[in-house]
ZATOR-993077 format. One record per residue (C-alpha): residue number from 0; residue in one letter; chain; x, y negated, z negated. Coordinates in steps of 0.5 Angstrom, whole numbers. Layout:
# residues N
r n->NUM	res->A	chain->A	u->X	v->Y	w->Z .
...
This chain:
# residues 257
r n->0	res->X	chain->A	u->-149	v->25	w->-13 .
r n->1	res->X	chain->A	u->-145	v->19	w->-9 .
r n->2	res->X	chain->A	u->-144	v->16	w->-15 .
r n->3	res->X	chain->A	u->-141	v->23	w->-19 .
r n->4	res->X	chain->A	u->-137	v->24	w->-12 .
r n->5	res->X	chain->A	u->-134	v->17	w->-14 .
r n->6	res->X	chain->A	u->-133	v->18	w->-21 .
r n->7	res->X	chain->A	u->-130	v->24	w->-19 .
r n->8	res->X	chain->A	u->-125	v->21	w->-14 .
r n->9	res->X	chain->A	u->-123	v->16	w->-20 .
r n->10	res->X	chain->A	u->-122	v->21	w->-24 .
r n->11	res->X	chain->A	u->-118	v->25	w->-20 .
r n->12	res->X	chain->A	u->-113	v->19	w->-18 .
r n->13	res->X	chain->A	u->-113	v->17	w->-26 .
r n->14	res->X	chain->A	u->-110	v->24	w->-26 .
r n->15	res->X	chain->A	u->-105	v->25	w->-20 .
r n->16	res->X	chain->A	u->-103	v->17	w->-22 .
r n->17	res->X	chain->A	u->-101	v->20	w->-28 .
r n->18	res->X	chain->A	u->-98	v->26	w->-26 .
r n->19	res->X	chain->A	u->-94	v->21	w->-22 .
r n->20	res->X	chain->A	u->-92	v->17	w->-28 .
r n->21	res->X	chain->A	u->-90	v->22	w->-34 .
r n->22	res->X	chain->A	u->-84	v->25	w->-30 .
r n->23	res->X	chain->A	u->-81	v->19	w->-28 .
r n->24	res->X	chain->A	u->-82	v->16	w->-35 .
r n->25	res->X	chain->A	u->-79	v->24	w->-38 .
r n->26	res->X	chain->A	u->-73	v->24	w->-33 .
r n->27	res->X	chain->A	u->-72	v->16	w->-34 .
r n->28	res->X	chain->A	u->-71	v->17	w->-42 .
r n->29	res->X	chain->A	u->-67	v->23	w->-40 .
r n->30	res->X	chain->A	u->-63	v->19	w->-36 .
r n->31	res->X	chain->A	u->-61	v->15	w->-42 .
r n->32	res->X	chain->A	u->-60	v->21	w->-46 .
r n->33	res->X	chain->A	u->-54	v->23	w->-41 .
r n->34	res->X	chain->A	u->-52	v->16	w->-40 .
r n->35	res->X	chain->A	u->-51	v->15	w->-48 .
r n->36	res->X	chain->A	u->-47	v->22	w->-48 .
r n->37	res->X	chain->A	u->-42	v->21	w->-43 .
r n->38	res->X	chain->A	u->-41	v->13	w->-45 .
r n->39	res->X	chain->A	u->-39	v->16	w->-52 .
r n->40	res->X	chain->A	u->-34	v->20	w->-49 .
r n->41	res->X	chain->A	u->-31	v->15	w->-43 .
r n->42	res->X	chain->A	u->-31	v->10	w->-48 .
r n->43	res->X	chain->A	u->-28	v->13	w->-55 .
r n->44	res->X	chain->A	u->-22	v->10	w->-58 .
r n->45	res->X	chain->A	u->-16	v->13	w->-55 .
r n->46	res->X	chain->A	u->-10	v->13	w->-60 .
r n->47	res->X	chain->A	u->-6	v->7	w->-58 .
r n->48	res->X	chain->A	u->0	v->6	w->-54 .
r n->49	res->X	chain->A	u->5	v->1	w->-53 .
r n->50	res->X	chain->A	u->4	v->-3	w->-48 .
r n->51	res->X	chain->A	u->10	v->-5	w->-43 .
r n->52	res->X	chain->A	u->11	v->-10	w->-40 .
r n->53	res->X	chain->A	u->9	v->-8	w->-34 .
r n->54	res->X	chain->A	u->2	v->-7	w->-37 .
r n->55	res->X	chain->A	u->3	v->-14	w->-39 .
r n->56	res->X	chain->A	u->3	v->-16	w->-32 .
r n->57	res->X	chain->A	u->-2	v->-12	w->-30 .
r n->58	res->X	chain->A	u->-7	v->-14	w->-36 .
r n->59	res->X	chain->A	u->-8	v->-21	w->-31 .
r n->60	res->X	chain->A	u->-11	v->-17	w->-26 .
r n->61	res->X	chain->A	u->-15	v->-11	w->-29 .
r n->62	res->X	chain->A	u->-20	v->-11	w->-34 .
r n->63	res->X	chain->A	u->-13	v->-7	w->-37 .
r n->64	res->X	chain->A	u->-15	v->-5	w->-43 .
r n->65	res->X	chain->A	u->-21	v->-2	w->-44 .
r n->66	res->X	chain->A	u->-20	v->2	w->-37 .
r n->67	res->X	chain->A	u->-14	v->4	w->-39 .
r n->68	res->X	chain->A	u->-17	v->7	w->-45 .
r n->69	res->X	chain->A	u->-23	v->10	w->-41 .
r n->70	res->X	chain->A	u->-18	v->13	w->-37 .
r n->71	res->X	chain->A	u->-15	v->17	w->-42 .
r n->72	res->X	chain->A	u->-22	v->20	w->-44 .
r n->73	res->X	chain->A	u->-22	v->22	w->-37 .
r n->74	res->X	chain->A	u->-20	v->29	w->-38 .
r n->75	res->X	chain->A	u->-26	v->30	w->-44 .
r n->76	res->X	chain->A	u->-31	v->29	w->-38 .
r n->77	res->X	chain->A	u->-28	v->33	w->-34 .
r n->78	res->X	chain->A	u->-29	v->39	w->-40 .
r n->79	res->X	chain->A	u->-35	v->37	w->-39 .
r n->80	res->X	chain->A	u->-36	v->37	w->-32 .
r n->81	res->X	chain->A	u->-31	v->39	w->-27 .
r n->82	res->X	chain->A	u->-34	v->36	w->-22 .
r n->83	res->X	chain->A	u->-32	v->30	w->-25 .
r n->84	res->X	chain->A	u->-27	v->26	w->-19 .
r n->85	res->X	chain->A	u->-27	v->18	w->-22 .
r n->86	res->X	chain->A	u->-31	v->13	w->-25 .
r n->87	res->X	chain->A	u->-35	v->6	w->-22 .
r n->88	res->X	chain->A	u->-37	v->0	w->-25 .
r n->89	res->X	chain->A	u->-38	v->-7	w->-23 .
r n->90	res->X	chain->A	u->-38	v->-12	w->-28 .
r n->91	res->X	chain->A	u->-44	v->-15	w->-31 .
r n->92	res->X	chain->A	u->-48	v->-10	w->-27 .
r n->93	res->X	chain->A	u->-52	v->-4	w->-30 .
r n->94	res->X	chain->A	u->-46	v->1	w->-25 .
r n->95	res->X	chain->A	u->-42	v->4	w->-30 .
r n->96	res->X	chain->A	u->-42	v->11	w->-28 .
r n->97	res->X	chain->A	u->-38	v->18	w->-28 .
r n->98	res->X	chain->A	u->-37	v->21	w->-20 .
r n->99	res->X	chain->A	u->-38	v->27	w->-18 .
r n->100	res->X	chain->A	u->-36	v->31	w->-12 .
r n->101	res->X	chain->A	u->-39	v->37	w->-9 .
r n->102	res->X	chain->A	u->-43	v->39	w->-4 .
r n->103	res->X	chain->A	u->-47	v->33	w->-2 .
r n->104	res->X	chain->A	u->-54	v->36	w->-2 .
r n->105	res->X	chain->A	u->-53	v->38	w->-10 .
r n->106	res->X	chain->A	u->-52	v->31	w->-14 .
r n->107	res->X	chain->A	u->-59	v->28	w->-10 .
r n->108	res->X	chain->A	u->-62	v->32	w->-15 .
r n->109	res->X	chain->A	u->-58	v->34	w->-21 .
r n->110	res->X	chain->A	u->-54	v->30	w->-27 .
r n->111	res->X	chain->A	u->-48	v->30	w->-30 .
r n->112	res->X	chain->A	u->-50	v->36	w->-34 .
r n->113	res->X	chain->A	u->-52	v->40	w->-27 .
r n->114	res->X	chain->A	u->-60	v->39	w->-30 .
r n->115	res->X	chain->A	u->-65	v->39	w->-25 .
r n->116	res->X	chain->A	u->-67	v->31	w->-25 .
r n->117	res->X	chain->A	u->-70	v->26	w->-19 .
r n->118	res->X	chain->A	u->-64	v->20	w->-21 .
r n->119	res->X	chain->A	u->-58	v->25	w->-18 .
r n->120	res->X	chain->A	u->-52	v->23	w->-20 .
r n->121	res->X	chain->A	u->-47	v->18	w->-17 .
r n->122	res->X	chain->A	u->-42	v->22	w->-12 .
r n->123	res->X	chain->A	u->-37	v->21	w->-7 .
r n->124	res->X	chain->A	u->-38	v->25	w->0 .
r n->125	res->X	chain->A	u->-36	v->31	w->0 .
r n->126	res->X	chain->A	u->-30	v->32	w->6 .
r n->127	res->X	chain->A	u->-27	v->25	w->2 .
r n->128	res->X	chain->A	u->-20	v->26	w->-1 .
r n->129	res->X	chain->A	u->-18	v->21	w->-7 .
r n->130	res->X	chain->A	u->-12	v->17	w->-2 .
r n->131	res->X	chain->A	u->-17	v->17	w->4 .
r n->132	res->X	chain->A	u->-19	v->10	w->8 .
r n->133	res->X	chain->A	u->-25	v->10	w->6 .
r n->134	res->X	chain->A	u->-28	v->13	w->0 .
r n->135	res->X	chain->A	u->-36	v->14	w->1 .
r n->136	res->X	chain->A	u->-41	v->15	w->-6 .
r n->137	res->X	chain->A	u->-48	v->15	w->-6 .
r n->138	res->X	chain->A	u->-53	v->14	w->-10 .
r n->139	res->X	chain->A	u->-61	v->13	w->-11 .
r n->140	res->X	chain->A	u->-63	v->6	w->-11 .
r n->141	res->X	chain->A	u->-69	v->7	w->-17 .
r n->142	res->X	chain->A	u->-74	v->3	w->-20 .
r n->143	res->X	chain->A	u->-71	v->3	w->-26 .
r n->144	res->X	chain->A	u->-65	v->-1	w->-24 .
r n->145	res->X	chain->A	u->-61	v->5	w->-25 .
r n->146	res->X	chain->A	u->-56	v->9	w->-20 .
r n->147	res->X	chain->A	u->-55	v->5	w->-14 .
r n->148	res->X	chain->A	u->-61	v->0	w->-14 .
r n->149	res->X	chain->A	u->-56	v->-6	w->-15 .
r n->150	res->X	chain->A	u->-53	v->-6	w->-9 .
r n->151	res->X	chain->A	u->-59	v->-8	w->-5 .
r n->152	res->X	chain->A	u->-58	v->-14	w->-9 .
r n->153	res->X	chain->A	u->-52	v->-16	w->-4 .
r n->154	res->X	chain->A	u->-56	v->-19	w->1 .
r n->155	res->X	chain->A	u->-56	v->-24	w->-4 .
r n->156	res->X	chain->A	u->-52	v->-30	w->-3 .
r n->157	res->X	chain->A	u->-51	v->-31	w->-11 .
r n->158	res->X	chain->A	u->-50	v->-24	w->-13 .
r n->159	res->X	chain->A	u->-45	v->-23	w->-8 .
r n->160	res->X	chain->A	u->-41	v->-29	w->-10 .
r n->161	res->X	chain->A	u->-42	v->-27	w->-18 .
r n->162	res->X	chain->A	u->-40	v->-19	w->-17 .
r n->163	res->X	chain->A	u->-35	v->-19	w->-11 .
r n->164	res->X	chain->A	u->-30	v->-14	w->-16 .
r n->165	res->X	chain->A	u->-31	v->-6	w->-16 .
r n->166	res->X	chain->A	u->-27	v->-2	w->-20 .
r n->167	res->X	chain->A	u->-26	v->5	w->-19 .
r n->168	res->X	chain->A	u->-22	v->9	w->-22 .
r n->169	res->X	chain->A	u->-18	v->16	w->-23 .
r n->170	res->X	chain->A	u->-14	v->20	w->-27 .
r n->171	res->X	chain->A	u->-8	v->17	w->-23 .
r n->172	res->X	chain->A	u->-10	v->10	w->-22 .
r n->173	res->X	chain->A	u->-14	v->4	w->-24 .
r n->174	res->X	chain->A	u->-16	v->0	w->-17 .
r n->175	res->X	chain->A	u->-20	v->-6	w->-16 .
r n->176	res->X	chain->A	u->-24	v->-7	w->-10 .
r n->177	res->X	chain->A	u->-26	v->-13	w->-7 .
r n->178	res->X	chain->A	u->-33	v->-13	w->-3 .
r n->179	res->X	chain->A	u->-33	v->-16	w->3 .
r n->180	res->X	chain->A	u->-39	v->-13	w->7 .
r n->181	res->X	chain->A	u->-46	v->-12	w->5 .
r n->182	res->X	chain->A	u->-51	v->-10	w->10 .
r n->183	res->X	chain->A	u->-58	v->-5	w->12 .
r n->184	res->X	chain->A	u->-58	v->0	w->17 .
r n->185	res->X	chain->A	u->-64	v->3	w->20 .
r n->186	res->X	chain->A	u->-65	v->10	w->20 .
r n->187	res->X	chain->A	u->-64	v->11	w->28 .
r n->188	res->X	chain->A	u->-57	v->8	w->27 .
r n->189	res->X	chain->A	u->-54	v->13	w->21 .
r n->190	res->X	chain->A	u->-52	v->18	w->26 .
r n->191	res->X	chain->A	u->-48	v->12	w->29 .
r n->192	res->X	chain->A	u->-45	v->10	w->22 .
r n->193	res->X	chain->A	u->-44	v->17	w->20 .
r n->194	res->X	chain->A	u->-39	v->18	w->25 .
r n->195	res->X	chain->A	u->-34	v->13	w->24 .
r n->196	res->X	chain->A	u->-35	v->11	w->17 .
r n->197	res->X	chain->A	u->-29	v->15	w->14 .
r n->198	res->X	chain->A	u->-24	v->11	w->19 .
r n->199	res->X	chain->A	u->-20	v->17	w->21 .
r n->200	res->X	chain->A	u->-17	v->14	w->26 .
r n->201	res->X	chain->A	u->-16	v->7	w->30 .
r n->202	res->X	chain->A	u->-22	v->8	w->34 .
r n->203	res->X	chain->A	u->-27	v->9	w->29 .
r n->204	res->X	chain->A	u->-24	v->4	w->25 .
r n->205	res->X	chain->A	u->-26	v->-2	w->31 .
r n->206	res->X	chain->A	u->-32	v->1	w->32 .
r n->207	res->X	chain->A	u->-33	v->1	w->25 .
r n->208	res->X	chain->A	u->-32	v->-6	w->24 .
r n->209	res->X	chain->A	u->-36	v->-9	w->30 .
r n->210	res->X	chain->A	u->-41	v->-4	w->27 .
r n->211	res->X	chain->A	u->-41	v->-8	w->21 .
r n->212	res->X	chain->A	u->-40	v->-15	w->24 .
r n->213	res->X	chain->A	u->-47	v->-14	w->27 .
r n->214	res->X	chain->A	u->-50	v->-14	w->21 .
r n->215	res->X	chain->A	u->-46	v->-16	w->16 .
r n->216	res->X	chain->A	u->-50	v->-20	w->11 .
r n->217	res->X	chain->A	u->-44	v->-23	w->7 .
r n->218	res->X	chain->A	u->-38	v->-27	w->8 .
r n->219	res->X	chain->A	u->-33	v->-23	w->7 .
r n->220	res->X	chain->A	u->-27	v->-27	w->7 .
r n->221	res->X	chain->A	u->-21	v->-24	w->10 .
r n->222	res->X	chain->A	u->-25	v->-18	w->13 .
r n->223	res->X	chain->A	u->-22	v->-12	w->16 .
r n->224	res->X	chain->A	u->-15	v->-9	w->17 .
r n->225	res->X	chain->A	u->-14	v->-2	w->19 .
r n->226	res->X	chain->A	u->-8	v->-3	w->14 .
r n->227	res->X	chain->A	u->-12	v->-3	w->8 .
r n->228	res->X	chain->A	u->-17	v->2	w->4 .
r n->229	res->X	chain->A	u->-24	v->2	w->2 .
r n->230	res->X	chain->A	u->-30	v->3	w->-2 .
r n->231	res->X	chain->A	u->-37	v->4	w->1 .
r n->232	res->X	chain->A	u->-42	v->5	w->-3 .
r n->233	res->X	chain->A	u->-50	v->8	w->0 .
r n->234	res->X	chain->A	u->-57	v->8	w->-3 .
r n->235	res->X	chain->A	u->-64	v->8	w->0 .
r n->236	res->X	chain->A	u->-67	v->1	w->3 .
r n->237	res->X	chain->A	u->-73	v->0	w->3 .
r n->238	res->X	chain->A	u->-75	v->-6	w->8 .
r n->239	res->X	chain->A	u->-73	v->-1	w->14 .
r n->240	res->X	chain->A	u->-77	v->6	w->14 .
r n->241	res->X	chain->A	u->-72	v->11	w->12 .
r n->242	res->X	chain->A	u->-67	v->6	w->11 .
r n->243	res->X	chain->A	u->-59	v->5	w->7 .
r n->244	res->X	chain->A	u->-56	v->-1	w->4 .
r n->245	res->X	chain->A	u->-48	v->0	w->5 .
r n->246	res->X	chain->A	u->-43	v->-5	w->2 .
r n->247	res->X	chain->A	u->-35	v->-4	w->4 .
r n->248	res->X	chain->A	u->-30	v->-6	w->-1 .
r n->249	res->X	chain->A	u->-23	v->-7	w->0 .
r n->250	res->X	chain->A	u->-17	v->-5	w->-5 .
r n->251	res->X	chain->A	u->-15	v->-11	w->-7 .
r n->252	res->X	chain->A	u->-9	v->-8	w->-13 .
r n->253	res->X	chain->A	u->-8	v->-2	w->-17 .
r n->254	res->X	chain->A	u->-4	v->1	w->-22 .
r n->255	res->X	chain->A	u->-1	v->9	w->-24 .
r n->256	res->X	chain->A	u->-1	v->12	w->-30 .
């Protein structure tokens, strides 16, 4: 009889691991479906633009072309989801992402297409503005290495100092950001940080940079000035129970349409 209970249990397990396993897999493979048909639309062959010479300048700067190009596309993703706010990428990374922006519940759990899906899809708070101080996305930090899961890498002294550049860029303007913190936050802190994350005003913006100062985990140059903008991107950490992994990025140039 004990035997049969165990053969059971085993069975069981075998059954429910499984259960576990496929939809990861179905959703994962759906992901790269989603992903490959936004890419095809971002990355279409725009018609080609003279090039001014302020461009050139530019050119020094940026990644220009192939932003600029992708920009141009900007208003077909828009046509296919008019959530669509901006686009993020840091070279050399597998972050090359449309962002969204609605309510902040909806994008955990759903993609690009609206479908129901456990990856979500990267999004940008949904109190931010786009000329904001400091612009807030989110995304999961998931096995496969997709949405946000790169940025816990920033704890690495190496990876940080080979992937500081972010681009973030809108239907108005490319931007370049600079990352200058990396840090963990645990879960009886996040209301703390939540309160003074958008640096609406000089208080928070202090209290913001002695809040990071504790805990940075990267040496970020200059640092900080209430002058300035900044990026700020959050996932799951997984060393703290119900943690977040924060990086903040400082605009560093940028160029309108």
């Amino acid at each position: 009889m004990m035997k049969k209970i165990i053969l059971l249990i085993s069975v069981f397990m075998l059954i429910f691991s499984l259960y576990q396993i496929v939809p990861y897999f179905y959703y994962n493979v759906k992901q790269e479906t989603v992903e490959n048909n936004i890419h095809k639309i971002a990355y279409s062959t725009p018609p080609t633009n003279p090039t001014t010479s302020n461009e050139t300048n530019v050119k020094q700067i940026f990644n220009f072309d192939e932003r600029k190009n992708r920009q141009s596309n900007f208003q077909n993703i828009k046509n296919e989801n008019e959530d669509f706010v901006a686009w993020i990428q840091i070279p050399n990374t597998k972050i090359d992402y449309p962002v969204l922006q609605t309510s902040n519940n909806f994008y955990l759990n759903h993609d690009f297409y609206k479908k129901k899906s456990p990856l979500g899809s990267i999004f940008m708070d949904s109190i931010n503005k786009k000329n904001d101080k400091n612009i807030i996305l989110y995304g999961h930090h998931m096995k496969s290495g997709k949405m946000f899961a790169f940025i816990n890498e920033y704890s690495k002294k190496e990876v940080f100092n080979e992937n500081k550049l972010i681009e973030f860029d809108t239907e108005e303007k490319l931007s370049d950001y600079e990352i200058i913190a990396a840090f963990k936050v645990k879960e009886n802190e996040l209301n703390e940080i939540s309160e003074i994350l958008l640096m609406d005003n000089n208080e928070n913006f202090d209290k913001l940079v002695q809040f990071v100062e504790k805990r940075n985990l990267v040496d970020g140059g200059d640092g900080f000035s209430y002058e300035d903008h900044y990026l700020t991107l959050m996932t799951c950490e997984y060393s703290n129970k119900n943690g977040r992994f924060f990086v903040i990025a400082k605009k560093i140039a940028e160029y309108y349409k």
